[in-house]
C-alpha positions in Angstrom: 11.4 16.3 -5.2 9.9 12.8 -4.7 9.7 10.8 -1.0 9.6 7.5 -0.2 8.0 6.7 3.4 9.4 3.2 5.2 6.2 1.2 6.1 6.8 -2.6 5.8 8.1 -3.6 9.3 6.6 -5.7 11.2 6.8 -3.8 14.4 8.2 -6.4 16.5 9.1 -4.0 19.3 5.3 -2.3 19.6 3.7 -5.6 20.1 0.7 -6.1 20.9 -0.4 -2.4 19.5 1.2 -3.7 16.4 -0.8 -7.0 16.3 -3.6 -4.0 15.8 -2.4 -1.5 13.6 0.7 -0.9 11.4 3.4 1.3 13.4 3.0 4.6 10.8 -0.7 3.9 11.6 -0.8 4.5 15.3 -2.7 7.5 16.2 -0.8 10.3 18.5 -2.9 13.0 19.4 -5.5 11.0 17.0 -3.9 11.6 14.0 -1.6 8.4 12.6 2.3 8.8 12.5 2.5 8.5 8.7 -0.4 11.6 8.4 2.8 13.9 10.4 5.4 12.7 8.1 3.2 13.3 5.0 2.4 16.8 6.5 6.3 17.6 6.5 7.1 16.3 3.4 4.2 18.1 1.6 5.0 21.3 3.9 8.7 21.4 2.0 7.2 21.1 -1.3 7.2 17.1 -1.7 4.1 16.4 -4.4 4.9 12.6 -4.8 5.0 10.0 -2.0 5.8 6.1 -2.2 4.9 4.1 1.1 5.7 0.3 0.9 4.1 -2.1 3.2 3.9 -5.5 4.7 2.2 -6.1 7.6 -0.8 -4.6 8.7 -0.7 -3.2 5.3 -4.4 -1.9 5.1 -4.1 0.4 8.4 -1.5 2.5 6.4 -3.8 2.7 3.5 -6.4 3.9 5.5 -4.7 6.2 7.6 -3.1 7.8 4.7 -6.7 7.9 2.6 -8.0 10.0 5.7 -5.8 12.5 6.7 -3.0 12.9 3.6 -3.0 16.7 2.0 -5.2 16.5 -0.6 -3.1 17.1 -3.4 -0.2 15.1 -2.5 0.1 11.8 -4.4 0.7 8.6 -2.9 1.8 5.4 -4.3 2.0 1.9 -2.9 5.0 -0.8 -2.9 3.5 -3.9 -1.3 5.8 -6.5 -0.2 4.7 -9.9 -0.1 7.9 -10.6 2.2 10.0 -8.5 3.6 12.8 -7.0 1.5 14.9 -5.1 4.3 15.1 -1.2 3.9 17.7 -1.4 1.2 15.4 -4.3 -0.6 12.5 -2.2 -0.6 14.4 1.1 -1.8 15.6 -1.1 -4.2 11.9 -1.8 -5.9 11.1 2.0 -5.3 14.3 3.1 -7.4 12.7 4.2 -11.0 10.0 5.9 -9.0 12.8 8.1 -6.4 15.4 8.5 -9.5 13.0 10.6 -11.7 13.7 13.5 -8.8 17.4 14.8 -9.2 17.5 14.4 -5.0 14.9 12.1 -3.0 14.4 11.5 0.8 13.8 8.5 2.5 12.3 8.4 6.2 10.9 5.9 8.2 7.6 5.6 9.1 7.9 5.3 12.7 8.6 8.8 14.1 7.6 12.3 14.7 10.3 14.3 13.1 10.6 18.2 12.5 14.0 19.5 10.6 14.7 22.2 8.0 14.4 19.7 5.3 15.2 22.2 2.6 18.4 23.5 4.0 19.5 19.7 4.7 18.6 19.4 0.8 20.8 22.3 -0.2 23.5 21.3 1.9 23.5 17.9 0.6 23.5 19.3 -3.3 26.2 21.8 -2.5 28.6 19.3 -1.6 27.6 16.8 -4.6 27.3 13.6 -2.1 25.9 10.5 -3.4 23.8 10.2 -0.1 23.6 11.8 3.5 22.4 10.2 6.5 21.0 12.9 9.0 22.4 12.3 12.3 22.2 13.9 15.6 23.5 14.8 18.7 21.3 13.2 21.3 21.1 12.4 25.0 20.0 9.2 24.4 22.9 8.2 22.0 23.6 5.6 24.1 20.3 4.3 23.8 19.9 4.1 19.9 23.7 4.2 18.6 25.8 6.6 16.7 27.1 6.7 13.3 30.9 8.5 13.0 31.5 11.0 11.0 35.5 12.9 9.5 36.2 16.4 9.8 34.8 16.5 6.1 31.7 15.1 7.0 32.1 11.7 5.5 30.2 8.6 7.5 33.4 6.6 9.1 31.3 4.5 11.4 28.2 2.6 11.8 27.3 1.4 14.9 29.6 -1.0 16.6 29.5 -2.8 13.3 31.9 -0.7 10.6 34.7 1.3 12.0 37.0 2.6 9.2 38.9 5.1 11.2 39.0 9.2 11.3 35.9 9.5 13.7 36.1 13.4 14.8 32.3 13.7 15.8 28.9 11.2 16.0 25.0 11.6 16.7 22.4 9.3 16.2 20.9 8.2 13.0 17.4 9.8 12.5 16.1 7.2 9.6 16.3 9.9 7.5 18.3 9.7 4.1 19.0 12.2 1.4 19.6 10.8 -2.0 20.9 11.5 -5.2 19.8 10.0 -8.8 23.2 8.3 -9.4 22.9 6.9 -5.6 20.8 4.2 -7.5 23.2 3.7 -10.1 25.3 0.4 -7.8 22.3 -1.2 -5.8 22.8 -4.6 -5.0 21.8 -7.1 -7.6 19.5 -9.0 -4.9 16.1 -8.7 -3.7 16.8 -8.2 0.4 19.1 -6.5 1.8 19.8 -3.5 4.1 20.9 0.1 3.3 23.3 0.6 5.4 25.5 -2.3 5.8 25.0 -3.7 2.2 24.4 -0.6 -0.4 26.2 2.4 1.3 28.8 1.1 3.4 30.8 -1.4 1.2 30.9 1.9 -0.7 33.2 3.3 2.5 35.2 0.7 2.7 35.9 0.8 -1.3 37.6 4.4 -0.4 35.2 6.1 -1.9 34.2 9.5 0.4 30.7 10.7 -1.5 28.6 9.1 1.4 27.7 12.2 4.4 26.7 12.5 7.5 25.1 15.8 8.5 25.3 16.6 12.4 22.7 18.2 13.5 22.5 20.0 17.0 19.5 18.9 18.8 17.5 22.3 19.3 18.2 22.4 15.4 15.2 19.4 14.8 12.9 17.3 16.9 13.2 13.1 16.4 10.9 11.2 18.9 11.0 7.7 17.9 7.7 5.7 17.9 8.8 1.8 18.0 7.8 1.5 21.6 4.6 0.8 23.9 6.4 3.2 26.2 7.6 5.7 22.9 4.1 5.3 22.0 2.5 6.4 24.9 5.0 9.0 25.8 4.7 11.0 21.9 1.0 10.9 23.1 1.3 12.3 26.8 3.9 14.6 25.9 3.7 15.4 22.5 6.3 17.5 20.4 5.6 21.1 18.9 6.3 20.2 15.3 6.5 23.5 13.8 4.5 22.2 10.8 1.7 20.9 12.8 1.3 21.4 16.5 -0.4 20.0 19.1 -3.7 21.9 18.9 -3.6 21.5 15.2 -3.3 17.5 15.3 -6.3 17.6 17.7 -8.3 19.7 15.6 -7.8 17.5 12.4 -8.5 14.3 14.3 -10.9 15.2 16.4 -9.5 13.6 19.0 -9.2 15.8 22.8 -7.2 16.0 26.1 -8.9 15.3 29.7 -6.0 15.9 32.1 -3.4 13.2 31.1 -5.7 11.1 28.8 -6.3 11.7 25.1 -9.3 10.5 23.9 -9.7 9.8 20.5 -12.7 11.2 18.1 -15.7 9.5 19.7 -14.4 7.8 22.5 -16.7 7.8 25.8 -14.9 6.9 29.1 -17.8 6.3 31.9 -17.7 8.6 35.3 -17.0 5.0 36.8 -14.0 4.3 35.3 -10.2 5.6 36.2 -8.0 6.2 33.9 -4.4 8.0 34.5 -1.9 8.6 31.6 -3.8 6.7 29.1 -4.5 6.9 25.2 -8.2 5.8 24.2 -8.2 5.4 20.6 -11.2 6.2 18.3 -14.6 5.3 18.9 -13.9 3.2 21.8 -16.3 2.5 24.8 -13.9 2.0 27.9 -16.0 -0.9 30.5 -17.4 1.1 33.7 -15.1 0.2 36.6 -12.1 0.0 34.8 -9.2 0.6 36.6 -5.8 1.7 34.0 -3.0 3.4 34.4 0.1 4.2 31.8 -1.9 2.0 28.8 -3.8 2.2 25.7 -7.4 1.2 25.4 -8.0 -0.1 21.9 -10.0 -2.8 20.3 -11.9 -3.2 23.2 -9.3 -4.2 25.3 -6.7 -1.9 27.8 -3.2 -3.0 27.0 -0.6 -1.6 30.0 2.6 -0.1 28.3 4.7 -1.5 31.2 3.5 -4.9 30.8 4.0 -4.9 26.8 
């Protein structure tokens, strides 16, 4: 089973950490977002990985050079502009459509599911694709996508409504895909997944496009678009069955000193105060300074409430 990893946004939302480093690139814990994802995919028996990138394009190469299982190969779809997540699926399609079924995540989160037993379920009921969805507290927050009693997506957003909504959770950026999936992409270089490959599928009648509902104590999504996401997935970080906390230290090398994580050779001064912080790598925080609920990085302390 092949994987494709969604690395080309700009990051619009994480500014200014994103003026710095690529979103998948952020370290939590030390270790980059796109390392965890990796970690999963490999830990389900995933052996080929494509990433595409755009911006900031470099920090995802390195981060993935560092820490990606040794074994696992990765391979590169650079976009010179952006193509839009259907767009850049799209340019990735001979590489997914050599694997019967294929997954495609964003690179932005830390996410923990049963991956196999989301793949079986998608095979045993022959869909074309299957969005993983679910049921979250903060559904108002991020939007819902409607599903039928049979499971079949009715509803996108506030966008698409066709009708016969029984249940809805939020989409996780997660997609399960089928070879034939590939067989009516758009004929154009940008575009969206969602509203221009799989939906105008839904509104043709056709009812081969799921969405599986997952409770929420059945897998762990913590988005990482945000300053505030960002520093929250570091200050509270989830138990990823794959890879826990005290593992993503230990690889990193990065530690914990009350409700700062430092990363691997950072030195923080005895003058300086720092509460709920993240100090990346290497970094020399200024004697004196004074920083609460911010990242130190690049020499500079960027407060996630002002971002």
């Amino acid at each position: 089973m092949r994987a494709m990893i969604l690395a080309a946004g700009r990051g619009i939302r994480m500014q200014p950490l994103s003026d710095l480093l690529a979103k998948p690139a952020l370290p939590v814990l030390g270790l980059p977002v796109i390392a965890t994802l990796l970690e999963m995919l490999y830990h389900y028996g995933v052996r080929e990985v494509l990433v595409n990138t755009h911006h900031r394009a470099q920090s995802v190469k390195d981060a993935v050079a560092r820490f990606a299982p040794a074994d696992l190969g990765v391979f590169w779809s650079e976009e010179s502009t952006l193509l839009g997540t259907g767009g850049g699926i799209r340019r990735a399609a001979d590489f997914l459509r050599d694997s019967e079924t294929s997954i495609v995540l964003a690179g932005d989160m830390l996410f923990d599911i049963d991956l196999a037993a989301a793949v079986a379920r998608h095979r045993a009921r022959n869909s074309r694709a299957t969005l993983l969805l679910r049921r979250d507290p903060r559904a108002q927050q991020f939007g819902t996508v409607g599903i039928d009693a049979d499971g079949v997506v009715r509803r996108v957003g506030p966008r698409v409504d066709l009708g016969g909504e029984t249940r809805a959770g939020v989409f996780l950026s997660a997609r399960i895909l089928s070879r034939r999936a590939f067989d009516d992409l758009p004929e154009r270089d940008v575009f969206e997944d969602l509203s221009d490959w799989l939906v105008p599928r839904l509104e043709a009648g056709e009812r081969d496009v799921e969405g599986q509902l997952l409770e929420a104590e059945d897998c762990l999504w913590e988005p990482v678009g945000t300053p505030e996401e960002y520093l929250h997935a570091n200050l509270h970080p989830p138990h990823l069955s794959y890879l826990p906390p005290a593992e993503m230290l230990r690889r990193s090398g990065a530690t914990t000193s009350g409700n700062v994580v430092l990363g691997r050779g950072a030195e923080i001064p005895e003058t300086a105060r720092l509460e709920r912080c993240v100090v990346w790598e290497n970094e020399v925080v200024p004697r004196n300074l004074q920083g609460v609920d911010g990242v130190f990085a690049c020499g500079t302390f960027y407060s996630s409430s002002a971002a």
